[in-house]
N, C-alpha and C positions, 0 to 999 in steps of 0.2 A: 469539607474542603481539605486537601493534602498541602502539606510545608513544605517548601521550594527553598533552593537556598538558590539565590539573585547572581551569587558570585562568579565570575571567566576567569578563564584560564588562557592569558595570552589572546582575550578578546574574544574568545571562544565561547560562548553559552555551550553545556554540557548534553549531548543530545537526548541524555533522558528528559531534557527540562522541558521541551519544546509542546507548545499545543498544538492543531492544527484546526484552521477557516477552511471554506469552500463555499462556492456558491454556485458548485453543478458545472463548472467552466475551468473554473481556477481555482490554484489548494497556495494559501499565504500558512507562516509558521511564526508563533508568536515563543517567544522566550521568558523564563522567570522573569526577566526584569522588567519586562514592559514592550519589548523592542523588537518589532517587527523584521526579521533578519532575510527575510524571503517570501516572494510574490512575483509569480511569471505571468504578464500580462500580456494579452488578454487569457491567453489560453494556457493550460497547465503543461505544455510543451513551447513555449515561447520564451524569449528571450527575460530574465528576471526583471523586475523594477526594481526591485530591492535584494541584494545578493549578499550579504553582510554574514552569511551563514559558511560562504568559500572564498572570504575574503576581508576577514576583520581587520587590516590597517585602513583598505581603502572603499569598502564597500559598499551599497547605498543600505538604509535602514529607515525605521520609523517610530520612535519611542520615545513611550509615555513614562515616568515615573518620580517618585516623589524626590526631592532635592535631598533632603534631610535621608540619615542610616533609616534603611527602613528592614522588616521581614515581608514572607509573602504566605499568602496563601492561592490554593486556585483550583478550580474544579467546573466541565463541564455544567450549562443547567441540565436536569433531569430530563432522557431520551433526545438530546438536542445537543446540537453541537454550535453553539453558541457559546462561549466565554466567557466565563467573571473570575477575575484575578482580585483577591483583596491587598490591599499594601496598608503594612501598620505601624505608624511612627510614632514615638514618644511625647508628638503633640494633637495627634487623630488619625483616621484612616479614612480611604478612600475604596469605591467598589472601580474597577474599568470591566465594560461587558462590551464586548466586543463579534461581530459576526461580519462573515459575507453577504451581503443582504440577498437576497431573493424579491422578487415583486408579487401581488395578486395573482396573479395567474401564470406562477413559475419562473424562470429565470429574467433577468435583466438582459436588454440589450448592451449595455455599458457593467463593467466592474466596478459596485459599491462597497468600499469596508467603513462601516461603518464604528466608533468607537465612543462609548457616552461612559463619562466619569462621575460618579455618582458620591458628595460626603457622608462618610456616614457618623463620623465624630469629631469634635476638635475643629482644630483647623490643619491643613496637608496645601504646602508646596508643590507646586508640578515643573519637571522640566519635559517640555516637547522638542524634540530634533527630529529635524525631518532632513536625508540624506541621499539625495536619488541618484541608483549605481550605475554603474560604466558597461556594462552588460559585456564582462571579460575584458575588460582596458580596450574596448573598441569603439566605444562612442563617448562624446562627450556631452555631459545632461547640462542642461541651464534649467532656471525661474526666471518668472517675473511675474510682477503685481498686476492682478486687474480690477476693476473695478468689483468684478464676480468673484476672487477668492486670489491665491496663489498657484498659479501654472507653472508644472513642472514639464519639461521637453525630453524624453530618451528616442531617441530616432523618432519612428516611426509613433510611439505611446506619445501617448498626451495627459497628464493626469491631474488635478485641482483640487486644491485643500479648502474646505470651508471651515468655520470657525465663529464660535458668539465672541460677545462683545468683549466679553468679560477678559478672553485670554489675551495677552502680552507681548507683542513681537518684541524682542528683545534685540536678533541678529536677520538680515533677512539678506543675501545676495544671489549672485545667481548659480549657485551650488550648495546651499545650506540654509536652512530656517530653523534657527530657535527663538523660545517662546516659553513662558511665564505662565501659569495656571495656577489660583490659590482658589481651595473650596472649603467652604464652612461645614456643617452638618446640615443636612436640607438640601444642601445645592447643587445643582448638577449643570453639566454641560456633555454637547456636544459635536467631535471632531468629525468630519466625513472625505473621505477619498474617493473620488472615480476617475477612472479612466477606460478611453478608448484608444484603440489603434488604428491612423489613418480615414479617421473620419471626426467629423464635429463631437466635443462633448457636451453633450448636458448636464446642466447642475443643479439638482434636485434643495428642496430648502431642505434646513438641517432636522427641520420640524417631520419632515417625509422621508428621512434618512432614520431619524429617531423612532416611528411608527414601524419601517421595517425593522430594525433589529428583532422587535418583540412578536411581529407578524413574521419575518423566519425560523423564529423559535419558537413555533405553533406547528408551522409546517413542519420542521422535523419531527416533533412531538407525535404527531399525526402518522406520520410515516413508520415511525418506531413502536406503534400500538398494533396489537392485533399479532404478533410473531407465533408462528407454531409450538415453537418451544417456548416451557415454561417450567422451569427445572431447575436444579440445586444452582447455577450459574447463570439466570437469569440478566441479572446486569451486568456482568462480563459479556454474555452475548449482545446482549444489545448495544453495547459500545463498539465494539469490533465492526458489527453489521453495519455502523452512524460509520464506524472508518472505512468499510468498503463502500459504502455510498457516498461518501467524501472524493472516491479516487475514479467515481464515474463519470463521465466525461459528456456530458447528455445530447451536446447536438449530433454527436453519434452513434453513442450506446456503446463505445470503449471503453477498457477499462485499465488506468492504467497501471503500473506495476509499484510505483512508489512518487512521490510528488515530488523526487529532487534528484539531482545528480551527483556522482563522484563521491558522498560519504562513505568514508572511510569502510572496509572489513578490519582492521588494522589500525592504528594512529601511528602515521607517518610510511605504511606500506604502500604498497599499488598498486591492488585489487578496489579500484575507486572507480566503478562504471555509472553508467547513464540509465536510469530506471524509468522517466518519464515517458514510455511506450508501451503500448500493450502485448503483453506476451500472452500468448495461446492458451497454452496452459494456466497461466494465475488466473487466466479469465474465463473458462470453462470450469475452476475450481470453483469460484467466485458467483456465477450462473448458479452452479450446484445449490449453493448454503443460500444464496436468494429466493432459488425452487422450494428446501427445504424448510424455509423462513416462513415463507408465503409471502414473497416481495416477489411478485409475477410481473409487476412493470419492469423493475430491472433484470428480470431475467430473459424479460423477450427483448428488450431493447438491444443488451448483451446479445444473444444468441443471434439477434438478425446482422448486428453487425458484424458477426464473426464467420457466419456461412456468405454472408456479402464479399469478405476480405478474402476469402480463400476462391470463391469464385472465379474475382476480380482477377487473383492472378494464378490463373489456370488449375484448380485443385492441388497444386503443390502445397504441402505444410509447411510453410516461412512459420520460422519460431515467434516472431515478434514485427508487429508493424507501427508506425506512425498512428495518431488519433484520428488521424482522415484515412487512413487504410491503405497508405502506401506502406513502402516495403521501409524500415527503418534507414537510416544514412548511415555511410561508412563511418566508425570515430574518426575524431581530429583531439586535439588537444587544444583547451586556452589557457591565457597567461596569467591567471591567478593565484594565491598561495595556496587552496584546498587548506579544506578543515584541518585546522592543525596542522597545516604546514604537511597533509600527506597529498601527493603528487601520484600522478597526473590528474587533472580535473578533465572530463572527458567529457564530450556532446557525439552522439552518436554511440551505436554500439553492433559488434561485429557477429552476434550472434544472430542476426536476421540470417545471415546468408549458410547458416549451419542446416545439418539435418538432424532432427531430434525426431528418431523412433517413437519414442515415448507417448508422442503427441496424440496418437489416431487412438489410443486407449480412453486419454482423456475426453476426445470428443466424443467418441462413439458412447461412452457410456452418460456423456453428458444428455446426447438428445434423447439416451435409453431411460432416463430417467425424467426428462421433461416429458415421453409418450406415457411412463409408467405414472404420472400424478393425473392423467386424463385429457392432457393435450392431445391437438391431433397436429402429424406432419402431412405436411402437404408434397406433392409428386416430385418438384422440383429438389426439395429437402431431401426426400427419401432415393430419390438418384444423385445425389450430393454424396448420402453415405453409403450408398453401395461401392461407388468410386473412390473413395477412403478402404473401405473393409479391401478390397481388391487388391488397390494401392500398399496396401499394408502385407495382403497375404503376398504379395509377389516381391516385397523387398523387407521381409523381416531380417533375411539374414545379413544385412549390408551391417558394415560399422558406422557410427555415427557418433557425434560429439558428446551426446547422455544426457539425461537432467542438468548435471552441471553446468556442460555449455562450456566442456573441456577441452582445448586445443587439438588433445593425442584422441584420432579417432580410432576407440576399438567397440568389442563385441561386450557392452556395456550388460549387465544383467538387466537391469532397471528395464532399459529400451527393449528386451527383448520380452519380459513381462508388460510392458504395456501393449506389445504388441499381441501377447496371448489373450489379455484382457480385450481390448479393440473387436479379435475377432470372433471372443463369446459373446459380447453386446450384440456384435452383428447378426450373430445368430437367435441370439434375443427376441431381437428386432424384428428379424424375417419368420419368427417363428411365431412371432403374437400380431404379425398382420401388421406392422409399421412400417417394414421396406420387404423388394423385391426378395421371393427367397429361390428364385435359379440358382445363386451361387452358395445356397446355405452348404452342400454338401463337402463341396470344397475350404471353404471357413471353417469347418471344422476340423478337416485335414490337416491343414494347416496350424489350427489351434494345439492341435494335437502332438503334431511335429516340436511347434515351440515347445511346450511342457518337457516333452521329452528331452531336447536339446538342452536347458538348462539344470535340468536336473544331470546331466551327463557333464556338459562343459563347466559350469556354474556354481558347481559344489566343492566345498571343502573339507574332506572328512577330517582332517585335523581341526581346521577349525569349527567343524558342525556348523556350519552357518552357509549360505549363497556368500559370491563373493562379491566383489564392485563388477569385476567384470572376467572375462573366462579366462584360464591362466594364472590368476595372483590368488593373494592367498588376501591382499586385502580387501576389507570389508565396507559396506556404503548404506549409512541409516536413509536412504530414500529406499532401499527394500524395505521398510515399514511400512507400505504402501501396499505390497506386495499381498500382506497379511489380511489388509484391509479388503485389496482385490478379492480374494478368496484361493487365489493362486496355492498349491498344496492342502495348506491347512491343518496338516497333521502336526508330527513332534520336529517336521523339519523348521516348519515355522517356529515353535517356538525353541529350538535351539539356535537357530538364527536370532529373535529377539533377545536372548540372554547374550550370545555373542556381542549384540552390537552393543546394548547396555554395560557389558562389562568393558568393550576395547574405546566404545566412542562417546558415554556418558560423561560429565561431571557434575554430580550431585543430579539432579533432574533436568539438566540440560544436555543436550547434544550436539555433540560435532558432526558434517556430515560424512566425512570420509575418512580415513584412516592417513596419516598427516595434517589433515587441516586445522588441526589445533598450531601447526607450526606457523601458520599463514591469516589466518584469520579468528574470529570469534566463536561462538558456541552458534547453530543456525534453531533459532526458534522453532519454526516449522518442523523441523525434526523430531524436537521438544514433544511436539502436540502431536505427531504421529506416532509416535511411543507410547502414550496416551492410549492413543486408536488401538493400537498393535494388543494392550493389554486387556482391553474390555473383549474387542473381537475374540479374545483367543480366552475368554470365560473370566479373566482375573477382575472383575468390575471394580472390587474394593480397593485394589490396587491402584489400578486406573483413575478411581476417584481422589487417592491420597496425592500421588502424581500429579492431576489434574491443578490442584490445590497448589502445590509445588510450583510446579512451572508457572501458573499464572504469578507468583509472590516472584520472583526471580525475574520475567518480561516484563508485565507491566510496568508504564511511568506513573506518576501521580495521576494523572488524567486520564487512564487504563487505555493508553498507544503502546504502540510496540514499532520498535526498527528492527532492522533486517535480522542482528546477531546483539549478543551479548556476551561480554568476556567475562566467563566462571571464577576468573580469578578475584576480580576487583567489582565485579558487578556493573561495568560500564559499557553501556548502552553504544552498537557501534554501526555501520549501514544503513541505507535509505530509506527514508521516514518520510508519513508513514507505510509503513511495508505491509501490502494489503496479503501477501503471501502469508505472515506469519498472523496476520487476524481472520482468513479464511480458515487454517489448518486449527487455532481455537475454537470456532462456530459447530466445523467440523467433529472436533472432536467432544466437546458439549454434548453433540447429539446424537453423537452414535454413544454414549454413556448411557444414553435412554432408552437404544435399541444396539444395544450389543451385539450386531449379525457382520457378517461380511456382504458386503455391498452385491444384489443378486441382481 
């Protein structure tokens, strides 16, 4: 178990502290000290039940912990994402194991958190507050008692506290419950929450509450055995892979980009967006490392829902949709303080309605790589990507927003190599009998055109590297990507990876662009593509000290990661958890094992 330090900052828990629940539906985020600061019920794009994460004077919460000065310990159980936080006082300790429950045969129809308090020595004070939030200062929550538990009301949720005998109401009205818990050694209890939305709830006894916890921590167990890889970083991957199947969303096979909103890039900046939607791209990354894994349920479930959403609305490439497959909502802003007092806290986000080139590389080589494991596509599929490949050859040369999802639309490099990539896949494709190949000759044409165009517009002989985009002289670590494609390959590549390591590095972290050290944190992901970039390009021993490196620098105690982290201070900054920068890990794990460029 790893040491936590309990203490806030202006009410803040620190976001490296944070663990994360799920239960295939919904992702809650428990804090060093016990305290349940976030849980969107029912669904992991729904309104919070508890928001105390962007909005600690007034926000709702849920927390256990010892009355008495305690320390902490805490660490996932083994391949499971189940919870146990130890808390140790000068007069005993106490174990809290805490999960989303799951049922027999997969997910619950109702949201279970289930939390049982175990003594392990002495004797341990408990204090329980329960605090149910305002969902943006827009609703107002009530309780009240019933004979079956404590019902709490937020709009449309419904939720109910059970409890043994043993615990204590101490304050109980209709906005707040606290409560008294003292455990010996031997003894245990306990706590259970469900709820639903807009319909009746059930309330399971605490005895069938308690059975699940340790029956969902079988099934991830289960899920977690058997991974392809099995290699110098074996439990780093399998944590990452337990956090991209945290941020799956199963009644539709979405996958979303991070469980929360508006966290900081910054503390107190305004790069604070809305991550709780599926984007394109982290979710074709995401499919990949699952193919890779041999986690083939979530890769088909993924992949159908993503040729579904693009279908749905006309072949177009929308960067990012809703978990039912609409098209993302325009932002709005709500009236809360954001983490640490950084503004705006945002729902919605304006990157659906952007064009990202980029995109048709990721896909096309995604399904190239679910035929190359021995899948087969079927007619429907394989006319899906030919009208992508086509789509692509006929609009490579447009400007668009880039990986970034940057306001000023230009001639992005990145975008313009995904597109070269896009339509070698295609050619892949048609070449090995998976799609039509009518239009292979043209795909090629085309592919070809690209290469040439960046290498002409795209280059900077001063600075020997590709640049962010045609025109500047600055430079953009998502061309480590590029490397990985296979795109050049020669010494341009690797004076490009020295360039960016030397303008965009700090110690083994990286920025993604040239300025954004002014604006935000170091982006992980980049981190792990630099990784990639060195193995691809022969340096493996390198690659693996790196590897090393940046894991010691991302990782929390409980091996998550958020979006960014500032090189300076080491503080953990962006939305959590961030399945981008746990794919671009798994990622690069396993191309350390087969150092090729992706064929």
């Amino acid at each position: 178990m790893a040491a936590f330090d309990p203490a806030r900052q202006d009410g803040y828990a620190p976001l490296a502290g944070y663990a994360a629940l799920s239960d295939g539906r919904s992702v809650a985020l428990v804090a060093p000290d016990g305290s349940l600061d976030w849980w969107c019920v029912p669904n992991m794009d729904s309104a919070p039940l508890f928001d105390r994460l962007l909005d600690a004077p007034a926000g709702g919460f849920f927390s256990i912990a010892p009355v008495a000065h305690y320390r902490v310990e805490r660490a996932y159980r083994e391949d499971s994402n189940v919870l146990e936080t130890c808390f140790h006082t000068a007069e005993g300790s106490v174990r809290l194991t805490e999960s989303l429950n799951s049922g027999s045969a997969g997910r619950l129809p109702w949201c279970e958190l289930g939390r049982r308090v175990e003594g392990l020595s002495g004797r341990v004070e408990l204090r329980i507050e329960l605090v149910p939030g305002t969902q943006g200062q827009t609703v107002s929550p009530w309780m009240r008692s019933t004979p079956n538990g404590e019902v709490m009301h937020v709009d449309g949720v419904m939720a109910t506290l059970r409890y043994c005998e043993r615990l204590e109401i101490l304050e109980c009205d209709d906005r707040r419950l606290v409560a008294r818990l003292v455990l010996e050694a031997g003894q245990r209890s306990v706590l259970a929450l469900t709820a639903t939305e807009n319909e009746p709830l059930v309330v399971p006894s605490l005895d069938e509450v308690d059975q699940r916890i340790d029956r969902s921590d079988q099934a991830w167990r289960e899920w977690a055995q058997g991974f392809a890889y099995q290699g110098e970083f074996l439990s780093e991957v399998k944590r990452s892979a337990l956090a991209l199947k945290l941020l799956l969303y199963s009644p539709t096979g979405a996958i979303v980009a991070a469980a929360t909103t508006s966290l900081p890039e910054r503390i107190g900046g305004d790069k604070n967006y809305e991550y709780r939607y599926a984007w394109v791209r982290d979710a074709v990354f995401t499919i990949k490392a699952f193919l890779r894994l041999g986690a083939l349920g979530e890769a088909q479930a993924a992949l159908a829902w993503i040729q579904n959403v693009i279908r749905r609305h006309g072949n177009r490439l929308h960067t990012c949709f809703t978990l039912e497959g609409e098209l993302a909502p325009e932002e709005r802003t709500i009236p809360v303080p954001g983490y640490r007092d950084s503004q705006p806290v945002r729902v919605g986000n304006r990157a659906s309605a952007q064009c990202q080139l980029s995109l048709y590389g990721d896909l096309l080589e995604t399904f190239r790589l679910y035929a190359s494991k021995g899948h087969v596509l079927d007619f429907a599929t394989a006319s899906l990507l030919t009208d992508l490949a086509n789509l692509c050859a006929d609009g490579w040369r447009q400007t668009d927003a880039g990986m970034w999802e940057l306001p000023e639309e230009r001639h992005y490099t990145l975008s313009k190599l995904g597109c070269w990539f896009a339509l070698d896949r295609a050619v892949t494709l048609a070449r090995d009998g998976h799609i039509p190949d009518a239009m292979c000759g043209r795909w090629e044409r085309e592919r070809d055109r690209i290469r040439d165009w960046v290498n002409e517009h795209c280059w900077s002989e001063r600075k020997q590297a590709y640049t962010f985009y045609a025109g500047t002289e600055r430079l953009d670590a998502g061309l480590l990507l590029g490397i990985r494609f296979g795109f050049d390959g020669g010494e341009r590549s690797v004076s490009t990876l020295a360039a960016i390591r030397r303008e965009l590095a700090h110690g083994p972290l990286v920025y993604r662009y040239s300025g954004a050290e002014q604006e935000e944190g170091a982006f992980l992901a980049c981190s792990y593509w630099m990784v990639e970039a060195h193995a691809v390009l022969g340096e493996v021993d390198q690659a693996r000290e790196l590897m090393r490196e940046v894991l010691a620098a991302s990782l929390n105690g409980v091996g998550l990661m958020t979006e960014m982290r500032d090189p300076r201070d080491g503080a953990a900054l962006g939305n959590f958890p961030q399945g981008l920068s746990h794919l671009a890990m798994v990622h690069a794990a396993l191309i350390l094992e087969e150092p090729e460029p992706e064929a």
